[in-house]
C-alpha positions as protocol buffer text, in pm:
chain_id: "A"
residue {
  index: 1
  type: UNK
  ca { x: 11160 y: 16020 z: -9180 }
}
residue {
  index: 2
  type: UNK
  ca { x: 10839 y: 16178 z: -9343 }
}
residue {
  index: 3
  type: UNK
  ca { x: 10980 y: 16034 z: -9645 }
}
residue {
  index: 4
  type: UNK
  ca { x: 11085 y: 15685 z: -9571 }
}
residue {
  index: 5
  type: UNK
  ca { x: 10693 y: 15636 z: -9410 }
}
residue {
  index: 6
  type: UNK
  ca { x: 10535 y: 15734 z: -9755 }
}
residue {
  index: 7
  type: UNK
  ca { x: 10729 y: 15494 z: -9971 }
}
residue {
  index: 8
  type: UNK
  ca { x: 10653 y: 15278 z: -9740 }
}
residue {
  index: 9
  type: UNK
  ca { x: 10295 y: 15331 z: -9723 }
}
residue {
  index: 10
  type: UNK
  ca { x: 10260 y: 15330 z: -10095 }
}
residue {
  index: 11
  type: UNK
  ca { x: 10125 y: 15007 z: -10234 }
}
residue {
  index: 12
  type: UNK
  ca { x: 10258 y: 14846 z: -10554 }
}
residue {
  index: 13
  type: UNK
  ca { x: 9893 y: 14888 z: -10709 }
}
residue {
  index: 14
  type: UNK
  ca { x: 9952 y: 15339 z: -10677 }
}
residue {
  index: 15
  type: UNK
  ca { x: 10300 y: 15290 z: -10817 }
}
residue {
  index: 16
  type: UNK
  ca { x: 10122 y: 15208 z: -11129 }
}
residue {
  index: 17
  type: UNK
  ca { x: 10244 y: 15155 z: -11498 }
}
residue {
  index: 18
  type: UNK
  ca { x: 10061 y: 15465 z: -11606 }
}
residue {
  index: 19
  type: UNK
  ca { x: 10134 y: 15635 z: -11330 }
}
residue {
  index: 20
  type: UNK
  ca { x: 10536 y: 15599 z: -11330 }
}
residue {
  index: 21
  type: UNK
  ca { x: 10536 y: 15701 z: -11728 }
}
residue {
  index: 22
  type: UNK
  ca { x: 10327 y: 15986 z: -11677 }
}
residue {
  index: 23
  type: UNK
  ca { x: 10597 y: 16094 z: -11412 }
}
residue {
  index: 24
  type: UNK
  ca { x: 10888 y: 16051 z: -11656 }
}
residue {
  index: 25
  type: UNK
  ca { x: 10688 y: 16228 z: -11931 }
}
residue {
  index: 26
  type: UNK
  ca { x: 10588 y: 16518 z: -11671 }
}
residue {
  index: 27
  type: UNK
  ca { x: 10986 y: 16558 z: -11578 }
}
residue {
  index: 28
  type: UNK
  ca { x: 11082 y: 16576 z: -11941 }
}
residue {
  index: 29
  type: UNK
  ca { x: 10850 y: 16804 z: -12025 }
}
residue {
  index: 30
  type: UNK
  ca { x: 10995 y: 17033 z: -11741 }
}
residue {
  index: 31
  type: UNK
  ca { x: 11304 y: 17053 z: -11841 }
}
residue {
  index: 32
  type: UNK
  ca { x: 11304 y: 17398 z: -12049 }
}
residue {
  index: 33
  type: UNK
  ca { x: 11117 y: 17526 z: -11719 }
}
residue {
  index: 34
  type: UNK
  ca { x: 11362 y: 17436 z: -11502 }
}
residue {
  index: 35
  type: UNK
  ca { x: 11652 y: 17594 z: -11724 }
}
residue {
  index: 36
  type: UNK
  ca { x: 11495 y: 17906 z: -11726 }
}
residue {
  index: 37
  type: UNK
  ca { x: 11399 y: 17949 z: -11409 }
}
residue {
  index: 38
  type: UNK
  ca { x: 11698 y: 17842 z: -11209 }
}
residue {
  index: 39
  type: UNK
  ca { x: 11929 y: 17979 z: -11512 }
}
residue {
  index: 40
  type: UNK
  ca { x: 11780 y: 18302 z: -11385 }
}
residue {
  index: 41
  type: UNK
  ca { x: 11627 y: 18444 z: -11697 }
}
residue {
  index: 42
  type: UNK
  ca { x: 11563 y: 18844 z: -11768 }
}
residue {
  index: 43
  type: UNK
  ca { x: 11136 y: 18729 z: -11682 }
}
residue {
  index: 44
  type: UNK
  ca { x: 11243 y: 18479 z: -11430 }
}
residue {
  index: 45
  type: UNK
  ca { x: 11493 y: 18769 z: -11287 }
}
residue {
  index: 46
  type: UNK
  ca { x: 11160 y: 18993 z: -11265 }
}
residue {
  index: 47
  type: UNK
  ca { x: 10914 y: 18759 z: -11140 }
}
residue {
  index: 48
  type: UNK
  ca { x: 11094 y: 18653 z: -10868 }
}
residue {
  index: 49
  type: UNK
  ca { x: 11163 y: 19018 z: -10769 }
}
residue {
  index: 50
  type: UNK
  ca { x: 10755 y: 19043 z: -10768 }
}
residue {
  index: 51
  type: UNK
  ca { x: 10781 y: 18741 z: -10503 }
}
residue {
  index: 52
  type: UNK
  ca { x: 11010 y: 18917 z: -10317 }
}
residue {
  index: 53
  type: UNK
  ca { x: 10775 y: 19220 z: -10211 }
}
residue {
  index: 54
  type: UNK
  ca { x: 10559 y: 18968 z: -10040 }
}
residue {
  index: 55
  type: UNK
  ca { x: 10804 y: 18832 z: -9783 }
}
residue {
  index: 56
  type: UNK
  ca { x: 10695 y: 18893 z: -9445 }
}
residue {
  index: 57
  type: UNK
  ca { x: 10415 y: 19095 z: -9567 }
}
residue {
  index: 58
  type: UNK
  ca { x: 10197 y: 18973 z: -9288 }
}
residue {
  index: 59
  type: UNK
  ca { x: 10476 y: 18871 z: -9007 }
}
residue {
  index: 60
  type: UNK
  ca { x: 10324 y: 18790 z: -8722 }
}
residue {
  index: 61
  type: UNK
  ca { x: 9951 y: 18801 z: -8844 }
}
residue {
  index: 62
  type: UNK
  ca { x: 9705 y: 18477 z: -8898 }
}
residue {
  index: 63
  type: UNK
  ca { x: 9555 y: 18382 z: -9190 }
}
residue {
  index: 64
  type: UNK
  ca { x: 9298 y: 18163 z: -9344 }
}
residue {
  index: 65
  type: UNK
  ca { x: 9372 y: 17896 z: -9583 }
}
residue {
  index: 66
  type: UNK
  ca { x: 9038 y: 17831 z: -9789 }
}
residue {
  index: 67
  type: UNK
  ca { x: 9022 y: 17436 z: -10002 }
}
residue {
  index: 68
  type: UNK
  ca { x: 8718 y: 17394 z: -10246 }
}
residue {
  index: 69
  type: UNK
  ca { x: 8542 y: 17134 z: -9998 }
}
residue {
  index: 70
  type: UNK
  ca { x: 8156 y: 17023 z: -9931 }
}
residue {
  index: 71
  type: UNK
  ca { x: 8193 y: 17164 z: -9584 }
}
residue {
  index: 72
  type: UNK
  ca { x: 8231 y: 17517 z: -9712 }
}
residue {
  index: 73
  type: UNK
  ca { x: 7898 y: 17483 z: -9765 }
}
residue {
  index: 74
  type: UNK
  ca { x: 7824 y: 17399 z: -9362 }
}
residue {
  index: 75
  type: UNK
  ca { x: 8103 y: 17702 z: -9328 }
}
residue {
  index: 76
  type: UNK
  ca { x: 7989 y: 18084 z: -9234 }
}
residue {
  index: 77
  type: UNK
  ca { x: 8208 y: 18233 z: -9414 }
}
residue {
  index: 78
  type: UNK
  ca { x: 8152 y: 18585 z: -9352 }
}
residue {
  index: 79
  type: UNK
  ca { x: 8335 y: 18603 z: -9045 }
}
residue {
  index: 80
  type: UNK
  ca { x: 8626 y: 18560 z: -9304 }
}
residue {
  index: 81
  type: UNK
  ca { x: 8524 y: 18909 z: -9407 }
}
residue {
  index: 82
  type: UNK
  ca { x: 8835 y: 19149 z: -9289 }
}
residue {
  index: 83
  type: UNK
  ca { x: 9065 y: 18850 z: -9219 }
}
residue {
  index: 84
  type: UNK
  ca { x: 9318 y: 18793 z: -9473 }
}
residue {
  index: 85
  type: UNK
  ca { x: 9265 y: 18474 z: -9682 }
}
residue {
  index: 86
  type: UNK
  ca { x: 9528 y: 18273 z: -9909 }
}
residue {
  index: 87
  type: UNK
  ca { x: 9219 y: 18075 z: -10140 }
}
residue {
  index: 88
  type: UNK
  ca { x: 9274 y: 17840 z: -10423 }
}
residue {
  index: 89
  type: UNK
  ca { x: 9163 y: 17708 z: -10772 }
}
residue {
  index: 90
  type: UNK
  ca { x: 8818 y: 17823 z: -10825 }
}
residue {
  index: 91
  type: UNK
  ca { x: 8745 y: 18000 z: -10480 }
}
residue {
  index: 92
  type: UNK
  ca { x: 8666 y: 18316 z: -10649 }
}
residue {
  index: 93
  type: UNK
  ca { x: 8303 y: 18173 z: -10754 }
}
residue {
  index: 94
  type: UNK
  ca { x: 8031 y: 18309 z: -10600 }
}
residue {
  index: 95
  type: UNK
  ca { x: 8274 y: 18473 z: -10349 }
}
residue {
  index: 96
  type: UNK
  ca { x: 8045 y: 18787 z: -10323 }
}
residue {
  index: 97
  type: UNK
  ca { x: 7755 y: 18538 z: -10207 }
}
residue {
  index: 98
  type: UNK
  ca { x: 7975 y: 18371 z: -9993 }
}
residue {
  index: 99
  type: UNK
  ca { x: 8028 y: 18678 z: -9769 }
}
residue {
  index: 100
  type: UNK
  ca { x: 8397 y: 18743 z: -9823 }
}
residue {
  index: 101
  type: UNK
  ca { x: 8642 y: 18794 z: -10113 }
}
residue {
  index: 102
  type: UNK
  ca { x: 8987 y: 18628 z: -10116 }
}
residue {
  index: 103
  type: UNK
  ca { x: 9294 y: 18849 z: -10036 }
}
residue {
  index: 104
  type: UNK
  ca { x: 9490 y: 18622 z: -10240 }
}
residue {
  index: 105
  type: UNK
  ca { x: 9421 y: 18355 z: -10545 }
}
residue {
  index: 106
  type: UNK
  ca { x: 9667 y: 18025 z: -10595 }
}
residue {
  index: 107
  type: UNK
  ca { x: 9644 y: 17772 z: -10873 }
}
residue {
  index: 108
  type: UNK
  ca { x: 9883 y: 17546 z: -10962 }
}
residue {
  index: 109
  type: UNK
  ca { x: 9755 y: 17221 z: -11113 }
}
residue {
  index: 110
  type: UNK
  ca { x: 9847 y: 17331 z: -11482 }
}
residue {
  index: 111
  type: UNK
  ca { x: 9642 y: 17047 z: -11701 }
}
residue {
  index: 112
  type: UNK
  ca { x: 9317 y: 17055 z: -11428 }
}
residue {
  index: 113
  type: UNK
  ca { x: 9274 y: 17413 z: -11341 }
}
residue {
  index: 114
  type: UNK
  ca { x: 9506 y: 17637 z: -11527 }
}
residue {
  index: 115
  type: UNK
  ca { x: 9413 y: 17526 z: -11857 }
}
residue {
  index: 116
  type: UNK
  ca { x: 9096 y: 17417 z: -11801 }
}
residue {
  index: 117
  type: UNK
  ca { x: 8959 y: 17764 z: -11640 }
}
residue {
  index: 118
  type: UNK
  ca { x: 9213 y: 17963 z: -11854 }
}
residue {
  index: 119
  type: UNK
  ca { x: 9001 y: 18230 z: -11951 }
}
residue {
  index: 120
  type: UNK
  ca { x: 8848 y: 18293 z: -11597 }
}
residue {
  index: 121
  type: UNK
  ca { x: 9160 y: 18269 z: -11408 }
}
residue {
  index: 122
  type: UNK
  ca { x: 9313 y: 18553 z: -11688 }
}
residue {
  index: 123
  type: UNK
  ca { x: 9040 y: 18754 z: -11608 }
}
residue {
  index: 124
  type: UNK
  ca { x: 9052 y: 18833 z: -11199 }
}
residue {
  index: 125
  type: UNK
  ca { x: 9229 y: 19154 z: -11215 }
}
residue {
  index: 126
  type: UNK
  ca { x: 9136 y: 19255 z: -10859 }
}
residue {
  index: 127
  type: UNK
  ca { x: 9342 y: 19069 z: -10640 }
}
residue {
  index: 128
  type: UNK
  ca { x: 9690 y: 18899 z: -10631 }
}
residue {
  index: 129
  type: UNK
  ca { x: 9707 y: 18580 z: -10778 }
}
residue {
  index: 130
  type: UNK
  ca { x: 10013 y: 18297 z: -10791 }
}
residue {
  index: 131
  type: UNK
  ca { x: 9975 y: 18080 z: -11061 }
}
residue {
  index: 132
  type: UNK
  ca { x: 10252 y: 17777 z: -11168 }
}
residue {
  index: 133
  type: UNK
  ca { x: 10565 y: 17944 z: -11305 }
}
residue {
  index: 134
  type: UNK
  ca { x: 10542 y: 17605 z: -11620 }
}
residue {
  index: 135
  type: UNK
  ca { x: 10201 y: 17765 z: -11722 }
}
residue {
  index: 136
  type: UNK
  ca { x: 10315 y: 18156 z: -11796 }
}
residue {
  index: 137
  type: UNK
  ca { x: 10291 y: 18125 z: -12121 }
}
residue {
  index: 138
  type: UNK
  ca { x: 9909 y: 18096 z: -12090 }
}
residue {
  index: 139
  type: UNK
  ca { x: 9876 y: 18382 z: -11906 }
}
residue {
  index: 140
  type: UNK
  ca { x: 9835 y: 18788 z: -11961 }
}
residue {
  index: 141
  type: UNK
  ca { x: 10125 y: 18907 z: -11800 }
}
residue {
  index: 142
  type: UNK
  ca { x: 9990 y: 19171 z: -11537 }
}
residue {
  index: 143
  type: UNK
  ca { x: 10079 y: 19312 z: -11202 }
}
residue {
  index: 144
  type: UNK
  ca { x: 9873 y: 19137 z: -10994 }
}
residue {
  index: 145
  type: UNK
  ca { x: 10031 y: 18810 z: -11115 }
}
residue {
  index: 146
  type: UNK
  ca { x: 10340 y: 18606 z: -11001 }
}
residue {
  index: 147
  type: UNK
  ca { x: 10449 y: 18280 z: -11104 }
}
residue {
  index: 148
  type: UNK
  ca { x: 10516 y: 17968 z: -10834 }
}
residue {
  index: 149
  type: UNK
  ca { x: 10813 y: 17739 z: -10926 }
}
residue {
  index: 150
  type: UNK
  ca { x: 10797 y: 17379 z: -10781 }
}
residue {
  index: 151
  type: UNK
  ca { x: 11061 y: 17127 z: -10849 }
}
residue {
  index: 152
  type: UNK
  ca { x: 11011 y: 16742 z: -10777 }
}
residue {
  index: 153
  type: UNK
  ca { x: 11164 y: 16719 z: -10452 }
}
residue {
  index: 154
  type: UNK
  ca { x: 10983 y: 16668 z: -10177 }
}
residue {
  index: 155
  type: UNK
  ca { x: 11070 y: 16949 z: -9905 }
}
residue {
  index: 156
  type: UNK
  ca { x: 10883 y: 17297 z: -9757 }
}
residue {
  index: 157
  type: UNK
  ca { x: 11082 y: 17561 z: -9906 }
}
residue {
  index: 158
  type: UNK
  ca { x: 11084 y: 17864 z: -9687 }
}
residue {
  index: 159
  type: UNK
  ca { x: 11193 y: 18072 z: -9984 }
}
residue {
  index: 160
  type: UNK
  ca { x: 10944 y: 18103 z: -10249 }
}
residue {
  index: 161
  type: UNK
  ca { x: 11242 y: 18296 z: -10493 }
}
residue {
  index: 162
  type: UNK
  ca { x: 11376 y: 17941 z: -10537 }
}
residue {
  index: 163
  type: UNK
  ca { x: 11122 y: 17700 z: -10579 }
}
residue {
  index: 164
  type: UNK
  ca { x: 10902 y: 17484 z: -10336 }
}
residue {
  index: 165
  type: UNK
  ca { x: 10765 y: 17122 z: -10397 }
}
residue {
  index: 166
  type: UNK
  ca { x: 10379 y: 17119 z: -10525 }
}
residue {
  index: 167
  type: UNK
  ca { x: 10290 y: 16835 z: -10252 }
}
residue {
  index: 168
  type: UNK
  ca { x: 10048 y: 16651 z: -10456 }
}
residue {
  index: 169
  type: UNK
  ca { x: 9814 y: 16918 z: -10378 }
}
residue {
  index: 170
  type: UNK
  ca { x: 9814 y: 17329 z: -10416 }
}
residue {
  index: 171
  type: UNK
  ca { x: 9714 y: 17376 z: -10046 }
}
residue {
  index: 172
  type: UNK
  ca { x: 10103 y: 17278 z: -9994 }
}
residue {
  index: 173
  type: UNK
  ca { x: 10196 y: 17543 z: -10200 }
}
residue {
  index: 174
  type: UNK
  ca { x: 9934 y: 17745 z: -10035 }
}
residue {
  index: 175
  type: UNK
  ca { x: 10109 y: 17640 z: -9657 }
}
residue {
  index: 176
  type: UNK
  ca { x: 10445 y: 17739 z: -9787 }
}
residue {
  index: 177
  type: UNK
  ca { x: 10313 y: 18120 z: -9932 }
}
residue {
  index: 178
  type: UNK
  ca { x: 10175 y: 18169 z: -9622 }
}
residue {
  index: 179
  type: UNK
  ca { x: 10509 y: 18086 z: -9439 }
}
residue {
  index: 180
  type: UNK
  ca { x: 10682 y: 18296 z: -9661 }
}
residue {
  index: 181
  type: UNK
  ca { x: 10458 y: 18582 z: -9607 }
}
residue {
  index: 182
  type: UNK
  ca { x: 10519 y: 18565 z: -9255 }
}
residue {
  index: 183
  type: UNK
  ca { x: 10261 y: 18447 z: -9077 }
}
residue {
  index: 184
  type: UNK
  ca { x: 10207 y: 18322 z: -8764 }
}
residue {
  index: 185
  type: UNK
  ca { x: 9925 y: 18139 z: -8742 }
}
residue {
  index: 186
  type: UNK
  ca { x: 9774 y: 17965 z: -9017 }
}
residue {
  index: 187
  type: UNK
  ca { x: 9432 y: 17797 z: -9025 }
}
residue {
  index: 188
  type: UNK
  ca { x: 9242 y: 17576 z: -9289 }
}
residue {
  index: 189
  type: UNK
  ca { x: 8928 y: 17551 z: -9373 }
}
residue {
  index: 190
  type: UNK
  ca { x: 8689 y: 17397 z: -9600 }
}
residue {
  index: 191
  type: UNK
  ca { x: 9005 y: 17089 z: -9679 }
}
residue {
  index: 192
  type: UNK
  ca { x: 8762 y: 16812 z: -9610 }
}
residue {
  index: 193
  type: UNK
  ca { x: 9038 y: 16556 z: -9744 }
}
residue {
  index: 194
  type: UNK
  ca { x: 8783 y: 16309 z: -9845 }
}
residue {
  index: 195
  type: UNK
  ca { x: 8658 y: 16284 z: -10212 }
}
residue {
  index: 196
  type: UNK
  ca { x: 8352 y: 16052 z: -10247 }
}
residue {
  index: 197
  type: UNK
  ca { x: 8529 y: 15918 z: -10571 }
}
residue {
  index: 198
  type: UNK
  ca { x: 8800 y: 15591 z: -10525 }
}
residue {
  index: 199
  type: UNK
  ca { x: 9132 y: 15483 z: -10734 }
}
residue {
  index: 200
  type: UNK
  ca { x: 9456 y: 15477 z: -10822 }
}
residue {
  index: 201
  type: UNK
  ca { x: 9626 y: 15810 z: -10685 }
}
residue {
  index: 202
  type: UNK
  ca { x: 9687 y: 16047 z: -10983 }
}
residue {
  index: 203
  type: UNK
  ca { x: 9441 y: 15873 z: -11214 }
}
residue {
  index: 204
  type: UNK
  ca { x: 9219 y: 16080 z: -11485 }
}
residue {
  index: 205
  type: UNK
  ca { x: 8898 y: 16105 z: -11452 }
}
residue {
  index: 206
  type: UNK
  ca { x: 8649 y: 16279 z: -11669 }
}
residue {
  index: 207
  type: UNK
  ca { x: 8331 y: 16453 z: -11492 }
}
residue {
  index: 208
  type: UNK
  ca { x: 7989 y: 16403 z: -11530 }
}
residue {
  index: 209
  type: UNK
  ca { x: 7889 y: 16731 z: -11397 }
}
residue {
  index: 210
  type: UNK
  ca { x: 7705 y: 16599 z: -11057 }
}
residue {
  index: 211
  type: UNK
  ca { x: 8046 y: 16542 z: -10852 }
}
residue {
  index: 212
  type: UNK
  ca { x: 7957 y: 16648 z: -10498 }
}
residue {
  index: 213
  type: UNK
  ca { x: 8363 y: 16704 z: -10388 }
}
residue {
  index: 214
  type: UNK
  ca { x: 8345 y: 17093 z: -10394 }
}
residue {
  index: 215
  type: UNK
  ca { x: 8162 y: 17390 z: -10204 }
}
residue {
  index: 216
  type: UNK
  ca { x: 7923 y: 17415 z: -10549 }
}
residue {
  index: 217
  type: UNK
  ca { x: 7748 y: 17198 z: -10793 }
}
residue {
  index: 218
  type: UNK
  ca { x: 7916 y: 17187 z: -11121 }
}
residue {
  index: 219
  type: UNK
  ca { x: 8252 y: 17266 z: -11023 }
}
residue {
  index: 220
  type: UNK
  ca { x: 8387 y: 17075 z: -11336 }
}
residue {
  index: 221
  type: UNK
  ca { x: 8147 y: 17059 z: -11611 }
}
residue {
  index: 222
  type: UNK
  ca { x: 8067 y: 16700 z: -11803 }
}
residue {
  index: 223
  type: UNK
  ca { x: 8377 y: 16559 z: -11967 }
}
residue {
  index: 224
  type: UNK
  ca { x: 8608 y: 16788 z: -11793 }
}
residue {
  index: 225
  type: UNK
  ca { x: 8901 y: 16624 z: -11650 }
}
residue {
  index: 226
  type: UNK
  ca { x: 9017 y: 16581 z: -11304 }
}
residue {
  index: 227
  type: UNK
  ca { x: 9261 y: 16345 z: -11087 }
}
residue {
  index: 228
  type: UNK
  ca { x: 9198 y: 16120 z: -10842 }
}
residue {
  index: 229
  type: UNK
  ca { x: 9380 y: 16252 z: -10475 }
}
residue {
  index: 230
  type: UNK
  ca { x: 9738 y: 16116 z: -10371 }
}
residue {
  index: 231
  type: UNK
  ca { x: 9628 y: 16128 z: -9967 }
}
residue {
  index: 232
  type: UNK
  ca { x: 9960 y: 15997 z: -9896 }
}
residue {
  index: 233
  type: UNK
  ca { x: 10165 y: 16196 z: -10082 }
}
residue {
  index: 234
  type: UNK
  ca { x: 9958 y: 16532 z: -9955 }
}
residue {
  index: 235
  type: UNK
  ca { x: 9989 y: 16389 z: -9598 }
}
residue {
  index: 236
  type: UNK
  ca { x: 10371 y: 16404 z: -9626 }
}
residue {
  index: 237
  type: UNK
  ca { x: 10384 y: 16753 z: -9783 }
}
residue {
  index: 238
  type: UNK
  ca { x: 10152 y: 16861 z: -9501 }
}
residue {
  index: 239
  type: UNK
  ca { x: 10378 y: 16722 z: -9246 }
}
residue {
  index: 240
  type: UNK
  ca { x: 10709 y: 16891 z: -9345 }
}
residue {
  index: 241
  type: UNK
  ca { x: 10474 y: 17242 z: -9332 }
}
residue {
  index: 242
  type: UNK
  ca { x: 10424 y: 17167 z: -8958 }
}
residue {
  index: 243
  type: UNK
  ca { x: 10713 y: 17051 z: -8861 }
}
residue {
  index: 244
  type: UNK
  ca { x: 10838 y: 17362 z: -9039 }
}
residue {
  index: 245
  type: UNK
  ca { x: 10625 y: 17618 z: -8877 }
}
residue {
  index: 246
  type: UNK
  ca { x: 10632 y: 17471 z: -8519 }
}
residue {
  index: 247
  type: UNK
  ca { x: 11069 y: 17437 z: -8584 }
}
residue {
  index: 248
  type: UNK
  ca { x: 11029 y: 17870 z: -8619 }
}
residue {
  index: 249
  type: UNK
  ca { x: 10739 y: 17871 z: -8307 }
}
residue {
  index: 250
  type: UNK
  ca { x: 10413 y: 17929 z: -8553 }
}
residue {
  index: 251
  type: UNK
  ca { x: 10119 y: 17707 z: -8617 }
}
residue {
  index: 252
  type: UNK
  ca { x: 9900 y: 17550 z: -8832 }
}
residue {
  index: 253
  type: UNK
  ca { x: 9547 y: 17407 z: -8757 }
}
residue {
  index: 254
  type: UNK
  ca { x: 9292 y: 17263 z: -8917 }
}
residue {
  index: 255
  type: UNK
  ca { x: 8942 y: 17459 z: -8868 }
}
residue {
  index: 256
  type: UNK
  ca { x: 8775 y: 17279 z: -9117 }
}
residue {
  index: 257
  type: UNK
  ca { x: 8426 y: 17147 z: -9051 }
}
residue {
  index: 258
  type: UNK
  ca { x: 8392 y: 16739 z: -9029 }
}
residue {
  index: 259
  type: UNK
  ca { x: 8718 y: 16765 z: -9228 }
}
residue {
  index: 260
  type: UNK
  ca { x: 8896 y: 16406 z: -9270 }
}
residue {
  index: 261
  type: UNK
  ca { x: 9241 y: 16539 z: -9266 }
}
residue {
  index: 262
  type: UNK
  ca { x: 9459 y: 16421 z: -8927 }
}
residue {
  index: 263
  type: UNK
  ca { x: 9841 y: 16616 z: -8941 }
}
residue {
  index: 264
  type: UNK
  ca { x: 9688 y: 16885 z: -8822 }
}
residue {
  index: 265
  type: UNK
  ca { x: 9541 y: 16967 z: -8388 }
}
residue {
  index: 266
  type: UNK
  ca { x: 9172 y: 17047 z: -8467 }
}
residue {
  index: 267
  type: UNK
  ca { x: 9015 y: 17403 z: -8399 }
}
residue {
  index: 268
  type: UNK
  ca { x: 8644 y: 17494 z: -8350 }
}
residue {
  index: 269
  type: UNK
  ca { x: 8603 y: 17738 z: -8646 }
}
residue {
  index: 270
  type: UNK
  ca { x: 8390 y: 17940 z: -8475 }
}
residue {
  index: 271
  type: UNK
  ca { x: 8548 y: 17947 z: -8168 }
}
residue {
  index: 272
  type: UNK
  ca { x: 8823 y: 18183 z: -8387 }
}
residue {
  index: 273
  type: UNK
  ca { x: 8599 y: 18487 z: -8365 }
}
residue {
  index: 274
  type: UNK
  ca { x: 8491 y: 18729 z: -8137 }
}
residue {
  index: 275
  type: UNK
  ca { x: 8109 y: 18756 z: -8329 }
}
């Protein structure tokens, strides 16, 4: 049903020329990553052993899932300090300022973030990090590192040793590690869902430094590249993850300040600690 309301929703100007061909170039392009990771490879044999370890890690616990947003900025985020946190793309700036370090690191955008912040992302040896199993080659192969597969079908996969479906957005994939991992309540913050930039869904865009979309100035620098948001598309992905969780009696919420984003019931973030 989620899926028959988003084709439905989607106008003919977002199924753009550009858009459709970069989708059929994007799927060919896959191919070789697909064949070795669902023809089981030796490194695909050992990386989803890695995966492995981490299910139900944390059953029954709650965590924090932490977006790049504006609001962060309107966010304490010290009383994240002792929680555990599943944080994405470039949350590990400034993290020591910020009054908490992640527990866990998750990037998946390959052409945005994993090539773009290559040498950065290679470099954070001190916590767990999940990066997109078509971007390996890029990266230092080291403990602390596993490798996400997402095919293009849209579903929540409860088992992250097959794949799982990016969801136009890596807090999807986020949603899904932290089902995986077993937890039983999951809350976002700082996933304002509201970029102050307008267009087709999926379309490039090149910085000019001063974008005000993330919790710090200069997020991308000038001329970096960066895609416009499919809302509709993330909307869907986010409701298969609650369907999902409340179908196995867990939750997700959305503690994110002012955030913009409706699948989820609203919590007070504040109201989540006993400070």
């Amino acid at each position: 049903m989620s899926r028959l309301r988003y084709l439905k929703e989607m106008s003919l100007k977002e199924l753009s020329f550009e858009r459709i061909a970069n989708a059929i170039k994007v799927r060919l392009k896959d191919i070789p990553h697909f064949i070795s990771w669902h023809g089981n490879t030796s490194f695909a044999r050992q990386n989803k052993a890695k995966l492995a370890q981490y299910h139900n890690k944390h059953k029954g616990q709650r965590c924090f899932i932490v977006a790049n947003g504006p609001s962060l900025k309107q966010t304490d985020l010290s009383f994240l300090k002792g929680e555990v946190t599943i944080a994405m793309n470039r949350m590990y700036l400034n993290s020591g300022d910020m009054g908490f370090t992640p527990t866990y690191i998750v990037v998946q955008d390959i052409a945005i973030q994993l090539v773009q912040f290559r040498d950065d992302l290679d470099a954070l040896d001190h916590l767990p990090k999940f990066f997109n199993w078509n971007a390996r080659h890029l990266f230092t192969k080291k403990d602390n590192l596993s490798f996400i597969r997402s095919d293009y079908t849209p579903q929540f996969s409860t088992d992250l040793t097959k794949t799982t479906w990016g969801g136009h957005s890596v807090t999807a994939v986020c949603m899904q590690l932290a089902f995986y991992m077993g937890f039983d309540e999951v809350y976002l913050v700082g996933k304002d869902h509201n970029y102050e930039q307008t267009g087709t869904p999926g379309a490039l865009v090149y910085s000019t430094g001063d974008e005000k979309n993330h919790f710090t100035q200069g997020y991308y620098k000038k001329g970096m590249a960066w895609r416009i948001p499919d809302y509709k598309g993330e909307e869907l992905a986010y409701r298969m993850a609650r369907e999902t969780f409340e179908k196995h009696g867990r939750t997700i919420k959305d503690a994110t300040i002012n955030g913009k984003l409706e699948v989820f019931d609203k919590v007070d973030y504040y109201t989540l600690f006993n400070k």
